[in-house]
C-alpha positions in Angstrom: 0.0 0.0 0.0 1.0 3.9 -0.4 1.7 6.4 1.3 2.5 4.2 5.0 2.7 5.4 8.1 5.3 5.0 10.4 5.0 3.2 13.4 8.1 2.2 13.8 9.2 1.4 17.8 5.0 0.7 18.2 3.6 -2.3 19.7 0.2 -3.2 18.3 -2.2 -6.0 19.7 -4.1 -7.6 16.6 -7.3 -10.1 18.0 -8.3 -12.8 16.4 -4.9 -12.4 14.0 -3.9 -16.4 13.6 -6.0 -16.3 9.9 -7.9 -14.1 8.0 -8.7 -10.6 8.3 -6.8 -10.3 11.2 -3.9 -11.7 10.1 -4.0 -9.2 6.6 -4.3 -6.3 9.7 -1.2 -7.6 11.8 1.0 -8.0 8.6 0.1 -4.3 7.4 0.9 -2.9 10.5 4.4 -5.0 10.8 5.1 -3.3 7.0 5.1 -0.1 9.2 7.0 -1.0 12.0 5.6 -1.7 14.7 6.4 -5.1 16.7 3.4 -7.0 16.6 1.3 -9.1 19.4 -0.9 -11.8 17.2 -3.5 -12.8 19.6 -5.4 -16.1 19.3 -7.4 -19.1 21.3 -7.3 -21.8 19.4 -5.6 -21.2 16.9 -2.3 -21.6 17.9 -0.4 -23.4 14.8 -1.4 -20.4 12.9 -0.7 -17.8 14.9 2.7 -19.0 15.2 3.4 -19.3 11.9 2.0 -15.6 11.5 4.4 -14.0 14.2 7.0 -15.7 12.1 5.6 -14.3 8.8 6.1 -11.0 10.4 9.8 -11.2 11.9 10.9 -11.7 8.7 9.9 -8.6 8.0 12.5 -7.1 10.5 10.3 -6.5 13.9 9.3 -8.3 16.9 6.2 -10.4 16.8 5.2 -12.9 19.6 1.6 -15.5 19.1 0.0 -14.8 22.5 -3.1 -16.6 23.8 -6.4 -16.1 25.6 -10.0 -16.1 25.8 -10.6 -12.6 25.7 -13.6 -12.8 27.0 -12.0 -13.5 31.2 -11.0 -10.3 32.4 -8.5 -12.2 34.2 -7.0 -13.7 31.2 -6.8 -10.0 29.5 -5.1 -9.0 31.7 -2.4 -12.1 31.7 -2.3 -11.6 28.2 -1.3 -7.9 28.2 0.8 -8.6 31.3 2.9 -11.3 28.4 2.9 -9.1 25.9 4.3 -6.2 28.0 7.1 -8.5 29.1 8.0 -9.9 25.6 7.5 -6.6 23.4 7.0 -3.8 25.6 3.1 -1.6 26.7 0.4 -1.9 23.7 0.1 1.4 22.3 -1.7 0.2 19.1 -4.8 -2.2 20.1 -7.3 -3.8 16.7 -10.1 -5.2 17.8 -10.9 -7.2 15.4 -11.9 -10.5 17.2 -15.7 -11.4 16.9 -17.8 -14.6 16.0 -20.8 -14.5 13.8 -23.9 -16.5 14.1 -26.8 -16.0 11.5 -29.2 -16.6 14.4 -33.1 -15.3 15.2 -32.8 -14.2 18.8 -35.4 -16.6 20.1 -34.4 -19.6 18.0 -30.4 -19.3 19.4 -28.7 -21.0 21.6 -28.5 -19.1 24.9 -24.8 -20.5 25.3 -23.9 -19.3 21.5 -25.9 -15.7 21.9 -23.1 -15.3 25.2 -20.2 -16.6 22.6 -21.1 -14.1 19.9 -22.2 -11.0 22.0 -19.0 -11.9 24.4 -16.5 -12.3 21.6 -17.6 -9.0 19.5 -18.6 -6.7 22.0 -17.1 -7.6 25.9 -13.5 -8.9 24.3 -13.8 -5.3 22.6 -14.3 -3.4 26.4 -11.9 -5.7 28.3 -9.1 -5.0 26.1 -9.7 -1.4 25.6 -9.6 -1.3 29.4 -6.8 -3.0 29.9 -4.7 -1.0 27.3 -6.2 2.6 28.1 -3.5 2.3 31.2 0.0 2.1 29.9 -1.4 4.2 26.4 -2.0 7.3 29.1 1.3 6.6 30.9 2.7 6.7 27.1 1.1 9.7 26.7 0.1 8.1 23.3 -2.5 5.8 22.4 -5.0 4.3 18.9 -7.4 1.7 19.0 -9.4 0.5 16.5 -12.7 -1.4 17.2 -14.1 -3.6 13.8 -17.9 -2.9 13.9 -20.3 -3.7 10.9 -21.8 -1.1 8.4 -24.9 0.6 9.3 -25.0 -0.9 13.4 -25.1 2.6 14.6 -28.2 3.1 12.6 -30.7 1.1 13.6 -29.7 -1.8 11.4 -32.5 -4.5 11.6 -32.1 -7.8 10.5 -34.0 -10.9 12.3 -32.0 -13.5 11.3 -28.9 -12.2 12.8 -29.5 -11.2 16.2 -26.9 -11.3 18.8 -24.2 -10.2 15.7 -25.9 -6.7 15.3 -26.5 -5.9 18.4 -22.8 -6.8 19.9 -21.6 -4.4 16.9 -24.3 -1.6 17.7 -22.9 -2.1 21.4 -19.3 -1.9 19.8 -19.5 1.3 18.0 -21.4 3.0 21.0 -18.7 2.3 23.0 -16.2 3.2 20.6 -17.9 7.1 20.5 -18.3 7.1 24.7 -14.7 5.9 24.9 -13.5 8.4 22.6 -15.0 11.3 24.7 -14.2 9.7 27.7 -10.2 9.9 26.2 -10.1 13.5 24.3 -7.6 14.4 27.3 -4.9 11.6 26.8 -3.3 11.8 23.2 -5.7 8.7 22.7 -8.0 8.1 20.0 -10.7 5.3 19.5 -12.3 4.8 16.0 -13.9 2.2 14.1 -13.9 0.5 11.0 -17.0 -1.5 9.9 -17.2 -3.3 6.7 -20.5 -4.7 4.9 -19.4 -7.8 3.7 -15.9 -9.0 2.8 -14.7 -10.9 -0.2 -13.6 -13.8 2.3 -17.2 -13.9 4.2 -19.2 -17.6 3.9 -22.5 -16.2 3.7 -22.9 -13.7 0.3 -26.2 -11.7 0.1 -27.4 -11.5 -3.8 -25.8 -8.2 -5.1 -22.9 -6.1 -4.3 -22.1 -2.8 -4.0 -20.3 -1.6 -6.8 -20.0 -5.0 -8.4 -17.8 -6.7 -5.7 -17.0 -7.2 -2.0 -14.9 -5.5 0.3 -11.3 -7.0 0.1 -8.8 -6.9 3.1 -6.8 -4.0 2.1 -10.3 -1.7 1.4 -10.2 -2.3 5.5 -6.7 -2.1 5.9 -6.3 1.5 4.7 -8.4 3.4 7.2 -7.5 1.2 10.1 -3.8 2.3 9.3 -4.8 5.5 8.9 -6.5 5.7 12.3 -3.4 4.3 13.5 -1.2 7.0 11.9 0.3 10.4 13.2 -2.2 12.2 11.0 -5.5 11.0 12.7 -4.5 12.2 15.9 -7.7 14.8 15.9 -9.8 12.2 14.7 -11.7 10.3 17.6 -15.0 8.7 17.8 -15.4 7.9 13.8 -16.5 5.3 11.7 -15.5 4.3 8.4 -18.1 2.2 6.8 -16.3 0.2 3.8 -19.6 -0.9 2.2 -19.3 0.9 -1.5 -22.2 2.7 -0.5 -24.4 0.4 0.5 -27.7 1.4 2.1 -30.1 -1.5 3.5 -33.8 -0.9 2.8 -34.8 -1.6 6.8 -32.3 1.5 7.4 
């Protein structure tokens, strides 16, 4: 990508970055510079071979575990990357199940898995990382939301996704206000659907999906020098999109 910024001396926490999306986001922000954390649960195989991935491009990078979801363990898991790689400045919070689900049809235990993994992972490491960002004196994190959560998106058959990611960009504008003192800023990016999704709706914007580096230019962006006035935004990558229950 162009035009890059330079993070170089950062450490960034990537969720969910063993595959997909969140791998594409912890590789982009290695390009930059910054030693990279490359948080998974299971995923572990995966994860290592993306921290090695990265270290061949010249920075640290460690594969760090836990369910992010036990404010005990998200704490642990800062507490490792702090000793291995130094205090998170740069946090992605991109970790997040989906479950095409009708609220009353779900699975209590999966409704706690998917409103858990999107929207309290999102809060318990912003919380934990909002400490050693202030003492920085420099901070950017970057909450994944979905297109159109924040206004009044409706869709029955998908529940406990929408409203973690309504929850998730709320929070993202309170914490934002709540950090306009402390050379912090809190934004979000929320894509529509992306080209790697398993579940395709029948046309797309603009003739395609969203690919991963559509979502990896504002989320660097919010992560760069230039966006430090920039606090409580979201980007919607959707190509325009505009759902008729809007």
């Amino acid at each position: 990508m162009e035009l890059l910024p330079d993070l170089d001396g950062r450490v960034a926490l990537v969720t969910g970055a063993a595959r997909g999306l969140g791998r594409e986001f912890a590789l982009a922000l290695a390009d930059c510079g910054a030693d990279i954390a490359v948080h998974y649960n299971t995923s572990g195989e995966a994860a290592r071979e993306t921290a090695a991935d990265i270290r061949e491009k010249g920075v640290q990078s460690e594969a760090v575990s836990a369910d992010l979801t036990d404010p005990d363990l998200v704490d642990d898991l800062f507490a490792a990357i702090e000793a291995a790689l130094g205090p998170v400045t740069l946090l992605v919070n991109n970790v997040g199940d989906f479950e095409p689900a009708h609220w009353e049809t779900v699975e209590w235990s999966r409704w706690r898995e998917v409103t858990a993994t999107n929207y309290e992972a999102t809060v318990l490491c912003s919380r934990r990382a909002l400490g050693p960002m202030r003492e920085q004196g420099w901070g950017r994190i970057v909450n994944i939301g979905y297109a159109s959560a924040d206004k009044g998106l409706v869709s029955p058959e998908n529940f406990p996704y929408f409203v973690a990611k309504a929850g998730v960009l709320m929070f993202t504008r309170m914490l934002a206000a709540d950090t306009q003192d402390d050379n912090v800023t809190v934004n979000a990016v929320s894509p529509y659907v992306i080209e790697s999704s398993d579940e395709f709706p029948e046309e797309a914007p603009r003739g395609r999906w969203a690919t991963y580096d559509d979502l990896i230019a504002p989320t660097l962006f919010f992560c760069s020098e230039a966006a430090g006035y920039l606090s409580g935004e979201n980007v919607e990558v959707d190509g325009g999109w505009l759902p008729e229950t809007v």
